[in-house]
C-alpha positions as CSV (number, residue, x, y, z in Angstrom):
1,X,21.6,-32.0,-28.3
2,X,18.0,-32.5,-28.7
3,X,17.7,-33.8,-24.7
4,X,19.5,-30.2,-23.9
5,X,16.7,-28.5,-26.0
6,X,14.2,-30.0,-24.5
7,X,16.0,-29.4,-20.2
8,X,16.5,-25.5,-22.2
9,X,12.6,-25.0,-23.2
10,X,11.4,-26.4,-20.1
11,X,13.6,-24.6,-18.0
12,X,12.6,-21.5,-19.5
13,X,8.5,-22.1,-19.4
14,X,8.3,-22.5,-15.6
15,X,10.8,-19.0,-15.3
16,X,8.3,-17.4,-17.2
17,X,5.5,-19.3,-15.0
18,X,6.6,-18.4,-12.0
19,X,7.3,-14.5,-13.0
20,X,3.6,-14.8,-14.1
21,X,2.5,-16.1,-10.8
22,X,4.5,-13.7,-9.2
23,X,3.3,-10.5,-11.4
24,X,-0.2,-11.5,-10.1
25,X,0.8,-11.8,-6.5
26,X,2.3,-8.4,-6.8
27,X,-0.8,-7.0,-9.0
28,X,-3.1,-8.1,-5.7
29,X,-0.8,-6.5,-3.3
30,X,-0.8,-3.0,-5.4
31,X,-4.3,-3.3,-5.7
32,X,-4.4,-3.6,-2.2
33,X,-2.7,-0.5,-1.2
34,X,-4.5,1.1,-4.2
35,X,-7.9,0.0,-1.8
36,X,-6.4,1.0,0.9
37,X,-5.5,5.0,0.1
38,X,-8.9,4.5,-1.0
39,X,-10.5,3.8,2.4
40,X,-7.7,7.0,3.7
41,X,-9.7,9.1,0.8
42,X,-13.3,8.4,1.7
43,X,-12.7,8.7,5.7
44,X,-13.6,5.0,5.6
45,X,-12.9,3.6,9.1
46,X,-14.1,0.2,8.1
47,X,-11.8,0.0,5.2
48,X,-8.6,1.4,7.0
49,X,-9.1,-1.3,10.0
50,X,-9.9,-4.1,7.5
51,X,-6.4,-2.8,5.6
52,X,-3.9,-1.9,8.2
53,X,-2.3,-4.4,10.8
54,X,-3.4,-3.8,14.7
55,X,0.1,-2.9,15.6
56,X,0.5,-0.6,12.6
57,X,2.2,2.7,13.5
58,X,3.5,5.8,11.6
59,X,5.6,8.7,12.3
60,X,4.6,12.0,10.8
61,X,7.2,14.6,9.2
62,X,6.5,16.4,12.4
63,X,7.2,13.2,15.0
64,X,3.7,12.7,15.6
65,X,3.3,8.8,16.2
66,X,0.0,7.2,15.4
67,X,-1.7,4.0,15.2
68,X,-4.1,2.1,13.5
69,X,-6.9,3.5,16.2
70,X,-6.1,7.0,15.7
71,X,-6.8,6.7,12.0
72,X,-10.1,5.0,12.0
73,X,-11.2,7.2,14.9
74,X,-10.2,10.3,12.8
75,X,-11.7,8.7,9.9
76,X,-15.2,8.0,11.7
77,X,-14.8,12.0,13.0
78,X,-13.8,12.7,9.2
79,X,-11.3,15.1,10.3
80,X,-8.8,15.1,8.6
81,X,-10.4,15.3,5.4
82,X,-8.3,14.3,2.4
83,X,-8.4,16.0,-1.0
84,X,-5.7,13.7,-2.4
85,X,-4.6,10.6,-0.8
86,X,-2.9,8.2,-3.0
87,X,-0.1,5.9,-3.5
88,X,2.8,5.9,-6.5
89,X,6.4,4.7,-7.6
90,X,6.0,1.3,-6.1
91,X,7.2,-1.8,-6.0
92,X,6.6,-4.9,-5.2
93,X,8.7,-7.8,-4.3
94,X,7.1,-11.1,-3.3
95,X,9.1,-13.6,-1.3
96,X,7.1,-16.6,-0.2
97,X,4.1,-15.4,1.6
98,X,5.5,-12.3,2.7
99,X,5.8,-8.7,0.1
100,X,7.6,-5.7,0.5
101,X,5.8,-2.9,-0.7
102,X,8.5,0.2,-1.4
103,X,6.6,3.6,-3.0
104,X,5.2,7.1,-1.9
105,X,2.1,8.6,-0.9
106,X,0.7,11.7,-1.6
107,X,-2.3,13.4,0.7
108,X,-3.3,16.8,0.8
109,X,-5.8,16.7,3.6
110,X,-8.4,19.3,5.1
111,X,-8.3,19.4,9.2
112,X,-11.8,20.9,9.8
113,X,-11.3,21.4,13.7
114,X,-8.0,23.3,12.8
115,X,-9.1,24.4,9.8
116,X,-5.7,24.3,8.3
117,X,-4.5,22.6,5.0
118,X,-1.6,20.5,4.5
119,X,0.4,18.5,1.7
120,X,2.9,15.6,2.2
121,X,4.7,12.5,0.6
122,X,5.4,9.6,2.8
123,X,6.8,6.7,1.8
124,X,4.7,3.6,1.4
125,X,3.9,1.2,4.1
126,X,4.8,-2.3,3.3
């Protein structure tokens, strides 16, 4: 009985170990995209090449595709500028070296050469 106790305890010290490793590894990755909408926010090209992936695309509400160039070029040109730009509702789930990021993003951005204003929610990259 005692042996079983023992199997029981340890058992349940390196679950609660591993959900702590894992809670960290999915802290870093939210702070990431946390950084990330950051960099979107400030127009910071640097930031927005150093966060997205070279082959990173992203299709608009309205079909537009871009790429990881068109948004540190537009950045650099700070046009669009954002008011809001931020990430919320996500989640994290870690699976070996790989996470899938699942969330929205909210931007209200200013285009100076169109001078137009627009809102939208998009749903977090991962």
């Amino acid at each position: 009985m005692k042996i079983a106790a023992v199997f029981a305890l340890t058992f349940l010290t390196s679950l609660l170990l591993a959900f702590a490793q894992q809670s960290d590894e999915a802290n870093a990755v939210i702070q990431t995209e946390r950084d990330l909408a950051t960099a979107y926010l400030k127009s910071d090209a640097n930031g927005i090449a150093q966060g997205v992936m070279e082959d990173y695309t992203l299709t608009n509400s309205m079909g537009k595709i871009t790429t990881r160039a068109d948004d540190t070029d537009e950045a650099r040109k700070n046009d669009p500028k954002y008011e809001i730009f931020e990430n919320y509702d996500m989640k994290v789930r870690v699976h070996g070296n790989t996470a899938v990021v699942t969330g929205k993003t909210r931007a209200k951005e200013f285009r100076v050469a169109n001078r137009s204003i627009s809102s939208f929610n998009l749903p977090t990259r991962s």
